[in-house]
Kinemage of the C-alpha trace (Angstrom):
@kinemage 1
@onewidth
@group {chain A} dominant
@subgroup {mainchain}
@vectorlist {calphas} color= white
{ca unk a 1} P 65.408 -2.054 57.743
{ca unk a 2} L 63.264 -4.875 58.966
{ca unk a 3} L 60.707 -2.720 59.988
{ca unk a 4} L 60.476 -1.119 56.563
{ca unk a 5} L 60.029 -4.530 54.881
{ca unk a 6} L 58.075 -6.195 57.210
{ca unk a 7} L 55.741 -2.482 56.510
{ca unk a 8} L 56.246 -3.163 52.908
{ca unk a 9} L 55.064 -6.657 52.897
{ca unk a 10} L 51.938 -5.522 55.257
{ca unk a 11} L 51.016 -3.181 52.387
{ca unk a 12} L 51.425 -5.537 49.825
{ca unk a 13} L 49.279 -8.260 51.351
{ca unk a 14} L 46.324 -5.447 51.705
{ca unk a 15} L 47.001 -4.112 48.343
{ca unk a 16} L 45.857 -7.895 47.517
{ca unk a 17} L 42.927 -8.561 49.296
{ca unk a 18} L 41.443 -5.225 48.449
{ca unk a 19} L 42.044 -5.792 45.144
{ca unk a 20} L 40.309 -9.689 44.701
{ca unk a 21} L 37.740 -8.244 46.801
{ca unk a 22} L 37.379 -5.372 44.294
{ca unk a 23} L 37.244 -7.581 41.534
{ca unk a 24} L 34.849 -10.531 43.157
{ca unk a 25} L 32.552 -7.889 44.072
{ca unk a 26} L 32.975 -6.420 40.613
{ca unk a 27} L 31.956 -9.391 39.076
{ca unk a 28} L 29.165 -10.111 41.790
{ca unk a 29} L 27.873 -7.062 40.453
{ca unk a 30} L 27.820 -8.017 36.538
{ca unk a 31} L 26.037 -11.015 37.583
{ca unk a 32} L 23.246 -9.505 39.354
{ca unk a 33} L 23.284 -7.419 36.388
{ca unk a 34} L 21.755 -10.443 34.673
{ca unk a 35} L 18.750 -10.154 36.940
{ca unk a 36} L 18.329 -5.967 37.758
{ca unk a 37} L 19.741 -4.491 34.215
{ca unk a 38} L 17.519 -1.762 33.445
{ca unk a 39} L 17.482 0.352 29.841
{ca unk a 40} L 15.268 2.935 28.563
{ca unk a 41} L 13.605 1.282 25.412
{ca unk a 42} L 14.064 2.697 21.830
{ca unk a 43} L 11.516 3.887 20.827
{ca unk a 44} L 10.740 4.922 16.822
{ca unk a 45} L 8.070 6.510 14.589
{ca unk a 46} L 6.970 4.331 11.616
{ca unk a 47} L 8.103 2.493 9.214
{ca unk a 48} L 10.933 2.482 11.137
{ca unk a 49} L 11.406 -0.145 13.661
{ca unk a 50} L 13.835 -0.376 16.577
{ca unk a 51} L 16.148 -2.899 16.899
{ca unk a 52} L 15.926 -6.503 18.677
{ca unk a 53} L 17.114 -6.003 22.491
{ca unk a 54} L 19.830 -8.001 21.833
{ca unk a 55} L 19.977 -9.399 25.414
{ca unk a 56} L 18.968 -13.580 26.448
{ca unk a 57} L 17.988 -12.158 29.768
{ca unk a 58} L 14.782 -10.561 31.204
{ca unk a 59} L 15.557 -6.507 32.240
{ca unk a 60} L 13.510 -3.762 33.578
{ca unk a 61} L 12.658 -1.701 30.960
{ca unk a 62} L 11.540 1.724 30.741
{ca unk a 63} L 8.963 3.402 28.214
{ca unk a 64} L 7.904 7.292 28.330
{ca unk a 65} L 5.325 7.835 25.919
{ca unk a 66} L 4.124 11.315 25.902
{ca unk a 67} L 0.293 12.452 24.431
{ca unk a 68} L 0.491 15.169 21.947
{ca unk a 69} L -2.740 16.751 20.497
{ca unk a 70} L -2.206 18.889 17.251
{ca unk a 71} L -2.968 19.879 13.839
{ca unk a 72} L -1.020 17.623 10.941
{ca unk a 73} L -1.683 16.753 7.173
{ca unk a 74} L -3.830 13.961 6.423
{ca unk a 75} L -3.868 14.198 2.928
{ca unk a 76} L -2.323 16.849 0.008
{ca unk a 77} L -3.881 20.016 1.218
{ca unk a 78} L -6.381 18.304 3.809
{ca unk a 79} L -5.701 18.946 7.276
{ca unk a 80} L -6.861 17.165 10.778
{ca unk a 81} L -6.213 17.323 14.422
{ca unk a 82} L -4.383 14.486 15.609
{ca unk a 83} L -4.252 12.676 19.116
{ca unk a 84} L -1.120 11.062 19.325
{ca unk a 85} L 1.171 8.887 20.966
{ca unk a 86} L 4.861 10.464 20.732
{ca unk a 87} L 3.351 13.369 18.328
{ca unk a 88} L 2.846 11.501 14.883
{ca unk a 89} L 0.267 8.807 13.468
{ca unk a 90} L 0.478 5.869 14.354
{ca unk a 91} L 1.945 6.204 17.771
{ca unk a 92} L 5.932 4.740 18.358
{ca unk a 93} L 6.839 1.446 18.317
{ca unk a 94} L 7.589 -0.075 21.325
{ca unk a 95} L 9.715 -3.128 21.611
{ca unk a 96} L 10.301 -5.325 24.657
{ca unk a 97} L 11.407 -9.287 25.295
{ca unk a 98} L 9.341 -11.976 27.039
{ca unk a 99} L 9.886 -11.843 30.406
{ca unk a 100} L 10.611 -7.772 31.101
{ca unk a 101} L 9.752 -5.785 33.745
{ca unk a 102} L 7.863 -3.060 31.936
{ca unk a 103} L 8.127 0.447 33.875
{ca unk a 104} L 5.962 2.726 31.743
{ca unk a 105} L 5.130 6.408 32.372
{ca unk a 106} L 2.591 8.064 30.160
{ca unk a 107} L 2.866 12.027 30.062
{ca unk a 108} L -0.323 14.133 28.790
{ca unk a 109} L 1.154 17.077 27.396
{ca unk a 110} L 0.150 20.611 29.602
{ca unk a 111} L -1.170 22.265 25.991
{ca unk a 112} L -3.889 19.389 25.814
{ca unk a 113} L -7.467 19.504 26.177
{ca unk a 114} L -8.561 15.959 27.070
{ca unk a 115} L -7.505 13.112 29.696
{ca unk a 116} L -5.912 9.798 27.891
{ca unk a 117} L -4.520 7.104 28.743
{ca unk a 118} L -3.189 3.604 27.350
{ca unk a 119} L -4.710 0.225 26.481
{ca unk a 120} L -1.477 -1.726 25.564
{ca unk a 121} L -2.892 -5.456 24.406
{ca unk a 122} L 0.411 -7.121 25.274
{ca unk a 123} L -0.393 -6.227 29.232
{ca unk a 124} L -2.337 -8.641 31.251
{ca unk a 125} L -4.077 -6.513 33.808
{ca unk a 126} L -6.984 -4.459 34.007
{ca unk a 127} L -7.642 -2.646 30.990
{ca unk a 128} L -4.638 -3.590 29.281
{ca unk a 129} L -3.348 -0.627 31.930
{ca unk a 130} L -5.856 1.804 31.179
{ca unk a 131} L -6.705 2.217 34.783
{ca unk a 132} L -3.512 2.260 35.952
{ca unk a 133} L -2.741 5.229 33.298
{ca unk a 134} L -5.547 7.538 32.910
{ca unk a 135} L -3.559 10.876 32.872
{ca unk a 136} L -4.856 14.543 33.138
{ca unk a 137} L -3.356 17.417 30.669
{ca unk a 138} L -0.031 18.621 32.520
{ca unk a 139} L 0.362 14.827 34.857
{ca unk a 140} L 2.003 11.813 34.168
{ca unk a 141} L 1.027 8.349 34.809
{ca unk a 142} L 3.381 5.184 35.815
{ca unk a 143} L 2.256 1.605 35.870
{ca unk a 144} L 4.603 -1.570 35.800
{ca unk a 145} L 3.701 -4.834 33.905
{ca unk a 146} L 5.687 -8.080 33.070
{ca unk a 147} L 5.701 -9.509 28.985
{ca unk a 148} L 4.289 -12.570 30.107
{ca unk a 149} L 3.407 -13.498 26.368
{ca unk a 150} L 5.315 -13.190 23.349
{ca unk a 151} L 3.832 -11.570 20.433
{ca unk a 152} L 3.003 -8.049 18.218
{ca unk a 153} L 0.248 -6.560 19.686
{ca unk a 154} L -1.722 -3.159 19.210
{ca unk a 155} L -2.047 -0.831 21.650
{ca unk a 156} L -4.440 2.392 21.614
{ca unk a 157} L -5.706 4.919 24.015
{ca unk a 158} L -9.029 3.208 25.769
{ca unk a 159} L -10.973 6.751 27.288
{ca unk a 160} L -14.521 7.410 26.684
{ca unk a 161} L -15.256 7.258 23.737
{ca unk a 162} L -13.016 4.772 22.659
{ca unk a 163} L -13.895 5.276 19.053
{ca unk a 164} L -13.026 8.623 18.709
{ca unk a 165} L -9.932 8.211 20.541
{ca unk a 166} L -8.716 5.734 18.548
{ca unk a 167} L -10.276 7.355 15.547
{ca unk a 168} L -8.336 10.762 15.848
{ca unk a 169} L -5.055 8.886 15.752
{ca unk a 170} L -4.205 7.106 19.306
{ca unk a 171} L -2.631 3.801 18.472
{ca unk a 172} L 0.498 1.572 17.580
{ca unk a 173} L 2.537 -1.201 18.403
{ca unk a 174} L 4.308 -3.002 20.705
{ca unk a 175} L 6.448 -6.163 19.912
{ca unk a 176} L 7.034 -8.465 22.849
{ca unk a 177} L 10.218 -10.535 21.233
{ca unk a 178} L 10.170 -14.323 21.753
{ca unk a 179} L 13.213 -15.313 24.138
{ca unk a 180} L 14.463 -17.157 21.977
{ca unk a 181} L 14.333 -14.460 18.977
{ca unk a 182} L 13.585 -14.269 15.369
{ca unk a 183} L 15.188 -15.244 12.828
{ca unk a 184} L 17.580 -12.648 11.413
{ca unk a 185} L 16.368 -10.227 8.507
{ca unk a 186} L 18.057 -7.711 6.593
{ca unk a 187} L 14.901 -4.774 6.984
{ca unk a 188} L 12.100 -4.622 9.549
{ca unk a 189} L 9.294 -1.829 9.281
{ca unk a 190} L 6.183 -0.864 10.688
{ca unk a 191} L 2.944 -0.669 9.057
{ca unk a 192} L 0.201 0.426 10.438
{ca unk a 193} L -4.046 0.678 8.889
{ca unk a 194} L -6.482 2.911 10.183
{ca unk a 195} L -9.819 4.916 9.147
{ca unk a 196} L -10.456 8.315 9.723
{ca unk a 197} L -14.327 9.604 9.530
{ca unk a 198} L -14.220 13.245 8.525
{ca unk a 199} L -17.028 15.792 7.993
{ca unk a 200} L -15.202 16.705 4.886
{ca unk a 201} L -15.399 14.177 2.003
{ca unk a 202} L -12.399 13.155 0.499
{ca unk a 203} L -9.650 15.128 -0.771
{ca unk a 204} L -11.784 18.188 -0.028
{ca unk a 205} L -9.028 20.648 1.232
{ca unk a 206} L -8.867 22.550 4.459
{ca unk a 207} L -9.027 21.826 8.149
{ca unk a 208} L -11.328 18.983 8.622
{ca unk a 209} L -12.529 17.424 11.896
{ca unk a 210} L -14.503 14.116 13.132
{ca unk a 211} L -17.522 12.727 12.717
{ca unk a 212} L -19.444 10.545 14.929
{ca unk a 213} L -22.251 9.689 12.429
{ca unk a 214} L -19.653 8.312 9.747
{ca unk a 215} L -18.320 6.223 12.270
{ca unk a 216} L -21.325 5.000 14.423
{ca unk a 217} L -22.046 3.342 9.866
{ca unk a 218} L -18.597 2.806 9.718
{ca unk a 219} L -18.418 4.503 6.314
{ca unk a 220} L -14.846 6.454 6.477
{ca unk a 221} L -13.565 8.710 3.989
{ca unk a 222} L -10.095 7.623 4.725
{ca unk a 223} L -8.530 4.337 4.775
{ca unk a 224} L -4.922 4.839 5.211
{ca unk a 225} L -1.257 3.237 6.101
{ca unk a 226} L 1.074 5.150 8.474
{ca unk a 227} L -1.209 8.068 9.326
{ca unk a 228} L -1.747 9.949 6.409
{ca unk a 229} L -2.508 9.458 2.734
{ca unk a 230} L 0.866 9.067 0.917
{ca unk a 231} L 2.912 8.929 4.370
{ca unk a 232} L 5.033 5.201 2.658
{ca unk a 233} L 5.151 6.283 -1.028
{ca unk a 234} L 7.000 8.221 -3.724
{ca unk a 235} L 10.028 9.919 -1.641
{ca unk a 236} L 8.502 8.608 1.975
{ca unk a 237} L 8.554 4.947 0.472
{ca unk a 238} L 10.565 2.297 1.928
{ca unk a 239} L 13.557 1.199 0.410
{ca unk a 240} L 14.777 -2.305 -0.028
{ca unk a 241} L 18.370 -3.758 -2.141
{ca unk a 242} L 17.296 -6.840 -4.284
{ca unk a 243} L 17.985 -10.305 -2.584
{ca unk a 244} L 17.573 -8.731 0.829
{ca unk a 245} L 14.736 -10.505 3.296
{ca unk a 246} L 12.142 -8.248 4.830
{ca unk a 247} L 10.175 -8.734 7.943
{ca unk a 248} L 6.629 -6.022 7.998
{ca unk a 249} L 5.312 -5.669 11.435
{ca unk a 250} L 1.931 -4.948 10.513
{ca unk a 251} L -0.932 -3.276 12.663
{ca unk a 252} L -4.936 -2.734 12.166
{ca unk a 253} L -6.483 0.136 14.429
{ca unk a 254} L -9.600 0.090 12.711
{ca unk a 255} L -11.445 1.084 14.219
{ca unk a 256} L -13.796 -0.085 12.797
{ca unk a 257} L -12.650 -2.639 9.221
{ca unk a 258} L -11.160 -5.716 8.549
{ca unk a 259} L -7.753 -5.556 6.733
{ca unk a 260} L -7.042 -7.309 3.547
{ca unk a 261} L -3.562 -6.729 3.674
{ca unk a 262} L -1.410 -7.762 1.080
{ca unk a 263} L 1.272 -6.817 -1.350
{ca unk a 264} L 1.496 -6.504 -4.477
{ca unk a 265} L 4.455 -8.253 -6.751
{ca unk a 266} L 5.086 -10.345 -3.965
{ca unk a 267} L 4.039 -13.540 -2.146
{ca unk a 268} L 4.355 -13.894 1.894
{ca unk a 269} L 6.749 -16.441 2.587
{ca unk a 270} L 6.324 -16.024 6.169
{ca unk a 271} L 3.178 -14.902 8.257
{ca unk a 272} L 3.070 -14.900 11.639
{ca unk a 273} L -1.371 -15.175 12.207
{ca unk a 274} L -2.516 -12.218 14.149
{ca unk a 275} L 1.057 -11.686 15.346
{ca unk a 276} L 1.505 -14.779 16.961
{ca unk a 277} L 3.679 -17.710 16.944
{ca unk a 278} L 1.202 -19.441 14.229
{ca unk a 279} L 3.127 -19.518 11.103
{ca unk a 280} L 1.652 -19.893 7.938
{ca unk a 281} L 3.430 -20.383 4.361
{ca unk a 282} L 3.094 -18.793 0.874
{ca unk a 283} L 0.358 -16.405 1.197
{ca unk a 284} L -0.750 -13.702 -0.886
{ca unk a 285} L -3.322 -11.672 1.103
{ca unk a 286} L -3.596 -12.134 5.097
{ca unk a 287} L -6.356 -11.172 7.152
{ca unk a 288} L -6.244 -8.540 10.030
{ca unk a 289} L -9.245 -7.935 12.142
{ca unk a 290} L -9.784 -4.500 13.945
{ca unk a 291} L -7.449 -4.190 17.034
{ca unk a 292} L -4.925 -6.947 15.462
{ca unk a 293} L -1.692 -7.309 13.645
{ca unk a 294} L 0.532 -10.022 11.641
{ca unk a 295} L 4.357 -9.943 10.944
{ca unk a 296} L 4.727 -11.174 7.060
{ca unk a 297} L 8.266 -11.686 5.489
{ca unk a 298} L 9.752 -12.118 1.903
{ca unk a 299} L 12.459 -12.206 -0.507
{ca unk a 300} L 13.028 -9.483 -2.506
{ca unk a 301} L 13.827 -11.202 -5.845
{ca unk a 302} L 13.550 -8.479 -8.560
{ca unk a 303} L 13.752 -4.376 -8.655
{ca unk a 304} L 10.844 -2.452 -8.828
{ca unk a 305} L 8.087 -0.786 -6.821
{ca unk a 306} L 5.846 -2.827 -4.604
{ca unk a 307} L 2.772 -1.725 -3.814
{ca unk a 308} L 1.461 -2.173 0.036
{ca unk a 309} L -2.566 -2.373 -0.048
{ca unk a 310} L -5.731 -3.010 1.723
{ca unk a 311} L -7.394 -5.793 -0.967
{ca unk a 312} L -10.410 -4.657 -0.451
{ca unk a 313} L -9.655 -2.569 -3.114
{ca unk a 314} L -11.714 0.534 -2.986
{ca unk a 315} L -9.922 1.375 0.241
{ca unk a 316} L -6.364 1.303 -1.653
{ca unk a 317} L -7.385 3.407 -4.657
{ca unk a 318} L -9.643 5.734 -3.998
{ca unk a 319} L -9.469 6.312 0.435
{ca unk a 320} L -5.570 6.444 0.607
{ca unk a 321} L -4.618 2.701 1.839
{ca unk a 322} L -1.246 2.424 -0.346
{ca unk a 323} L 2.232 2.433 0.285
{ca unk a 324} L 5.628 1.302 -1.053
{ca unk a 325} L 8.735 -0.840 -1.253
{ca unk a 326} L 10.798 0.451 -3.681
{ca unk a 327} L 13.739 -2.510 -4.432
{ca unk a 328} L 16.639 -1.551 -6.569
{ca unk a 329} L 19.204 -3.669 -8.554
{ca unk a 330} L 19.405 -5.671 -11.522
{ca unk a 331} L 17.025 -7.819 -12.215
{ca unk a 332} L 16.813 -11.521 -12.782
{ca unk a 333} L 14.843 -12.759 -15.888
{ca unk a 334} L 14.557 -15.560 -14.774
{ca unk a 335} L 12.147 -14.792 -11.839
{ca unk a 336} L 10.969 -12.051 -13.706
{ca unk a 337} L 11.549 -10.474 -17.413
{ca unk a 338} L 8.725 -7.495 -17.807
{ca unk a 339} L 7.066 -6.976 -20.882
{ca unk a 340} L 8.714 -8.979 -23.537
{ca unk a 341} L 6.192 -8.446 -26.613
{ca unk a 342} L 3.468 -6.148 -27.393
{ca unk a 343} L 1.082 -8.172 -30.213
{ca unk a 344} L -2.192 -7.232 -31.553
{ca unk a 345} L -4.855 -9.295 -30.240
{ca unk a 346} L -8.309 -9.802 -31.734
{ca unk a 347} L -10.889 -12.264 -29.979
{ca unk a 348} L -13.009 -14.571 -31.545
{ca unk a 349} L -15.761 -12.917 -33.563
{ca unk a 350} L -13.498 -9.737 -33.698
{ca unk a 351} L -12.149 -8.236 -37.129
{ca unk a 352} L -9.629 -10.617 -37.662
{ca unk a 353} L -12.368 -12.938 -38.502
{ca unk a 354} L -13.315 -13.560 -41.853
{ca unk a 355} L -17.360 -13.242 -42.107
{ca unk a 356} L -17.619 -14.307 -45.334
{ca unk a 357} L -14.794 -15.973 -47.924
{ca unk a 358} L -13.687 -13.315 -49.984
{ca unk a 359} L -15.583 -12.653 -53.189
{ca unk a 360} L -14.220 -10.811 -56.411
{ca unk a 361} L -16.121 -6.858 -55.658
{ca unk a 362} L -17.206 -7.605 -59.481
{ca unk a 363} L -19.530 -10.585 -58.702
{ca unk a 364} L -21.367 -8.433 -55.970
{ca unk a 365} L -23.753 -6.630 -56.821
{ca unk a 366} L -23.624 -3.044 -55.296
{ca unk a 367} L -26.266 -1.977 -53.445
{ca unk a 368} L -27.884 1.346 -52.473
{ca unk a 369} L -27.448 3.481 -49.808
{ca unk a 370} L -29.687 2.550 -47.388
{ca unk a 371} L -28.660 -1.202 -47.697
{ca unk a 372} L -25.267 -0.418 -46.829
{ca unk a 373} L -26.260 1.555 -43.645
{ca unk a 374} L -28.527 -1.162 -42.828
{ca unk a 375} L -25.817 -4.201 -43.240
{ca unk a 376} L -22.906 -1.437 -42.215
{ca unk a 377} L -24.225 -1.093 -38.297
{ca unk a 378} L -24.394 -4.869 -37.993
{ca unk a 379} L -20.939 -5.327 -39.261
{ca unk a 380} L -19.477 -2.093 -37.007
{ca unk a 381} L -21.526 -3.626 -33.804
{ca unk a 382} L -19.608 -6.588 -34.415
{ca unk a 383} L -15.817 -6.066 -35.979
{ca unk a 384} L -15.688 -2.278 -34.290
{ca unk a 385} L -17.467 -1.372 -31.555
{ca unk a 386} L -15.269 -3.057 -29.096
{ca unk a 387} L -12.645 0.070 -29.679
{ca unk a 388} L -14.732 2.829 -30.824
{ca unk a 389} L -17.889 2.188 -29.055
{ca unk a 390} L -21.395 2.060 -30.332
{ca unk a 391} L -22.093 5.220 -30.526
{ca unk a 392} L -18.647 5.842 -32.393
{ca unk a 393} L -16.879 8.272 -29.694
{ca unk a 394} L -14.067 5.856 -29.091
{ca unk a 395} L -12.115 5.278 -25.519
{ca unk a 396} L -9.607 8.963 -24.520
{ca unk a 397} L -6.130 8.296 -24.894
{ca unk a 398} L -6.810 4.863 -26.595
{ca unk a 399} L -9.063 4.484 -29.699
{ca unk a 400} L -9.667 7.856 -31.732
{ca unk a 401} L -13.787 8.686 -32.062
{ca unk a 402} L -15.281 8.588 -35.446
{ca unk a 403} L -17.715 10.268 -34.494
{ca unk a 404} L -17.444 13.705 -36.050
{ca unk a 405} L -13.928 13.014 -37.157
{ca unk a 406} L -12.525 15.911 -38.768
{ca unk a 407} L -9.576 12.883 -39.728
{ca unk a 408} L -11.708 10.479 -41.272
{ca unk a 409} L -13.780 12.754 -42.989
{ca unk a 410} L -10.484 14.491 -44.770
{ca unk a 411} L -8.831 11.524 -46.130
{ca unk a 412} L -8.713 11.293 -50.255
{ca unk a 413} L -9.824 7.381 -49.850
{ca unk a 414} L -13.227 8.224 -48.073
{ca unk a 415} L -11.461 6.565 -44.905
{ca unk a 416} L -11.427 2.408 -46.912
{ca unk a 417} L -7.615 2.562 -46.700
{ca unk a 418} L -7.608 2.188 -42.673
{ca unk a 419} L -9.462 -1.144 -42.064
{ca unk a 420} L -8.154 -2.596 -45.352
{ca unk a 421} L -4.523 -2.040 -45.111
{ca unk a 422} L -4.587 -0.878 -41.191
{ca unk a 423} L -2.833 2.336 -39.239
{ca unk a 424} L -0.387 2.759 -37.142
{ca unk a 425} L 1.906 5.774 -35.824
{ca unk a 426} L 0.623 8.935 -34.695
{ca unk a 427} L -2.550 10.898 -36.027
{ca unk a 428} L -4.320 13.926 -35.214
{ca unk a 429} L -8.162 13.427 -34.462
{ca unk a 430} L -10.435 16.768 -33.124
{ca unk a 431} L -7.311 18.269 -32.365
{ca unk a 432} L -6.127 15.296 -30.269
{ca unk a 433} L -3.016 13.525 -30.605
{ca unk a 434} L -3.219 9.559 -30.778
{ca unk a 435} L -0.788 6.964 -31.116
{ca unk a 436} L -1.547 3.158 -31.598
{ca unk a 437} L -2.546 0.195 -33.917
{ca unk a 438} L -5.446 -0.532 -35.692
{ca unk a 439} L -4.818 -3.886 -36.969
{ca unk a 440} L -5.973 -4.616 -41.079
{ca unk a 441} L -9.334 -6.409 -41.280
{ca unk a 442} L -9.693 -9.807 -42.804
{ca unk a 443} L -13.334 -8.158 -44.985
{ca unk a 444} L -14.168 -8.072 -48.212
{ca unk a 445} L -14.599 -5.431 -50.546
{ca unk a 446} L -18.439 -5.407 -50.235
{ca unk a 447} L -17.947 -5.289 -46.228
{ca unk a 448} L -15.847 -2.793 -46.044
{ca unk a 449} L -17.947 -0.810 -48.173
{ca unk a 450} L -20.988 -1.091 -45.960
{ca unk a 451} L -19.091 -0.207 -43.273
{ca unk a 452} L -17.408 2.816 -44.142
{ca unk a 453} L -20.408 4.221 -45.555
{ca unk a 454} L -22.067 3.367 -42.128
{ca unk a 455} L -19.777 5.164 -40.299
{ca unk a 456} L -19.154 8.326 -42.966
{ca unk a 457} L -22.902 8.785 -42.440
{ca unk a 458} L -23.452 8.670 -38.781
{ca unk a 459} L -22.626 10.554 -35.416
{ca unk a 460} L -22.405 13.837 -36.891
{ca unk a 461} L -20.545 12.863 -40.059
{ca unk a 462} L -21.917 13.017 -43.615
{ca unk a 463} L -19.878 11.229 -46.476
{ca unk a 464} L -22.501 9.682 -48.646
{ca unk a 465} L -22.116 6.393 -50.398
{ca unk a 466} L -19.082 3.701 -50.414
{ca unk a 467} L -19.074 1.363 -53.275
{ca unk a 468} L -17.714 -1.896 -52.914
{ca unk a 469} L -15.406 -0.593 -56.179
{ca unk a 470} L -14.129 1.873 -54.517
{ca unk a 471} L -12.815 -0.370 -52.307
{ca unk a 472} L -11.226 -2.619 -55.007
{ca unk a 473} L -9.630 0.517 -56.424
{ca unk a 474} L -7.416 1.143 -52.976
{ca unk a 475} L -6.733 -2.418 -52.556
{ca unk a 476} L -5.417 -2.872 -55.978
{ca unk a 477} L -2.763 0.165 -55.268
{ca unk a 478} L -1.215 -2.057 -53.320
């Protein structure tokens, strides 16, 4: 019986030290943790953007970025073949903390035809570890760095020629997050300008390819966010709750133009120069040269579509640099309260002006044809002109010609009726519909007389003569 106990408390007393030295070594183990953690980063395609690391130590951290070369759409019905990081435009975003032990493979797809490698700006090293990563079609490439420096920086494929490398689509970002962190936000995306120098111009559709001569005069046809024209609007755009705080993590490629990024409907309260720890307030438009980025952030205050652009405006409206926020909810007036009135407006030395004071049609003597054509054009240059042009063919979809007006020319009242008592609604004009307000003209009798025979008798119409008492009869129907 003693035996068995004494056994028993033998086996108890192990039991005890193995298990505190289980659990001391356990915990020995979560603390060098601290120090040799290792994670394979997220990586994501734009706008999205992966999220903070979450950790207040430094870890190894893996990247595999894999070159893919292959056809994709550049714009509706235009198409291009891309170089890629990760197999879209721009390339993933990476994101890392300062102090990280960066172990990064780069893997050039067998189906390739060219060597690439990676210039990543955040690196300090030769090249930015191009020549630690220049990688054949079927290899792979590994390099290690440390994120010395906090910041968003670009990084872009750096083999002969550069240009065209980064021209075809090799380039993104990487974010190297402060220790400390940022601030928190409620949406982060990625946003990312580039140029693309085709031998096609724009819009023309088909399979298009490079062009050195376009770039050596850095004259693109395509100025672009995200890759391709349209790639962050309509459907594709970004989508944002009113009152929520945004944070854009924005990229230039270039390679060749400045960026004049801004957005429209809102005001920066936040940027973060050339992706830095420089913060500047209440900005409208921020600068981004070639090869550099900025993180802006805002307040989402009212619903509606913003409009991402390149302010150098050409590029946004007619070479594809555009894309969206759309923010929905209910909107606050007070910030905000969209179109509130829509009032007729006529500037000084328009029709609302009175040229002369009003005279009785009976005192003025009325004068011959060729008088009234002769005072008629100088009063049209000045009370008309501005809507339906000098040479009377008025503005599409706005002001109806009179020129040839199959509408003016049919009305009983030889056309005085609609600067003396005005128009609006809907009217028919050469077939076209057109629906506005033509305001009534402060004239007299006499004026409007030498007007509408002016008119009646040029451009293709013929109306003959307008008398001043003519005039007086319409107005005195009223």
């Amino acid at each position: 019986m003693r035996i068995l106990q004494t056994k028993l408390v033998i086996a108890l007393l192990l039991s005890t030290i193995v298990f505190g030295g289980c659990v001391r070594k356990s915990k020995k183990a979560k603390d060098d943790g601290k120090m040799t953690g290792q994670y394979e980063a997220e990586l994501t395609d734009a706008p999205l953007v992966p999220a903070s690391p979450g950790y207040d130590y430094p870890k190894k951290v893996v990247v595999r970025l894999e070159v893919l070369e292959h056809v994709m759409r550049l714009a509706d019905g235009v198409e291009y073949n891309f170089w890629t990081f990760g197999g879209k435009v721009p390339g993933k975003f990476i994101r890392v903390r300062e102090g990280d032990d960066v172990e990064f493979y780069l893997s050039n797809h067998p189906n390739n035809k060219l060597p690439h490698n990676i210039d990543l700006h955040a690196v300090t090293g030769p090249g930015g570890g191009a020549e630690g990563s220049m990688t054949a079609p079927g290899h792979t490439s590994q390099f290690s760095f440390k994120a010395l420096n906090p910041g968003l920086f670009i990084y872009h494929c750096a083999t002969a020629p550069v240009g065209m490398h980064i021209a075809n689509g090799m380039y993104g970002l990487i974010f190297v997050e402060p220790k400390e962190g940022l601030p928190k936000v409620d949406k982060e995306f990625y946003i990312m300008q580039s140029e693309f120098y085709t031998k096609a111009k724009f819009g023309t559709p088909g399979l298009t390819s490079f062009d050195m001569g376009k770039a050596f005069d850095e004259q693109p046809d395509y100025v672009v966010f995200n890759g391709s024209v349209g790639a962050a609007m309509g459907d594709n755009a970004m989508q944002v709750k009113v009152g929520e705080t945004v944070r854009l993590y924005v990229g230039n490629a270039g390679p060749g133009l400045v960026s004049s990024f801004h957005v429209i409907g809102e005001i920066f309260d936040k940027v973060h120069v050339e992706g830095g720890k420089l913060i500047n307030e209440n900005i409208g438009t921020t600068l981004i040269p070639a090869g550099g980025t900025a993180i802006v952030e805002f307040k989402c205050e009212t619903p509606g579509a913003l409009t991402l652009v390149d302010h150098s405006i050409f590029r946004a409206f007619n070479k594809g640099a555009l894309a969206q926020i759309k923010v929905v909810g209910e909107g606050n007036q007070e910030v905000y309260s969209g179109k509130q009135k829509d009032m007729v407006y006529q500037p000084e030395g328009s029709a609302i002006q009175s040229i002369t004071k009003a005279t009785p049609a009976a005192v003025v003597p009325e004068k011959s044809q060729a008088e009234r054509m002769l005072n008629g054009k100088i009063l049209f240059e000045g009370n008309c002109a501005a809507c339906h042009q000098v040479n009377g063919e008025g503005l599409p979809g706005a002001f109806p010609p009179l020129a040839n007006s199959d509408y003016l020319m049919a009305r009983a009242d030889k056309g005085v009726g609609i600067p003396l008592h005005g128009l609006s609604g809907k009217i028919k004009v050469n077939g076209k519909e057109y629906d506005g307000v033509m305001p009534q003209m402060q004239l007299t009798d006499d004026e409007i007389a030498s007007i509408m025979t002016y008119v009646r008798n040029s451009w293709g119409n013929k109306g003959g003569l307008v008398k001043a008492s003519d005039v007086k009869s319409e107005r005195d129907k009223k």
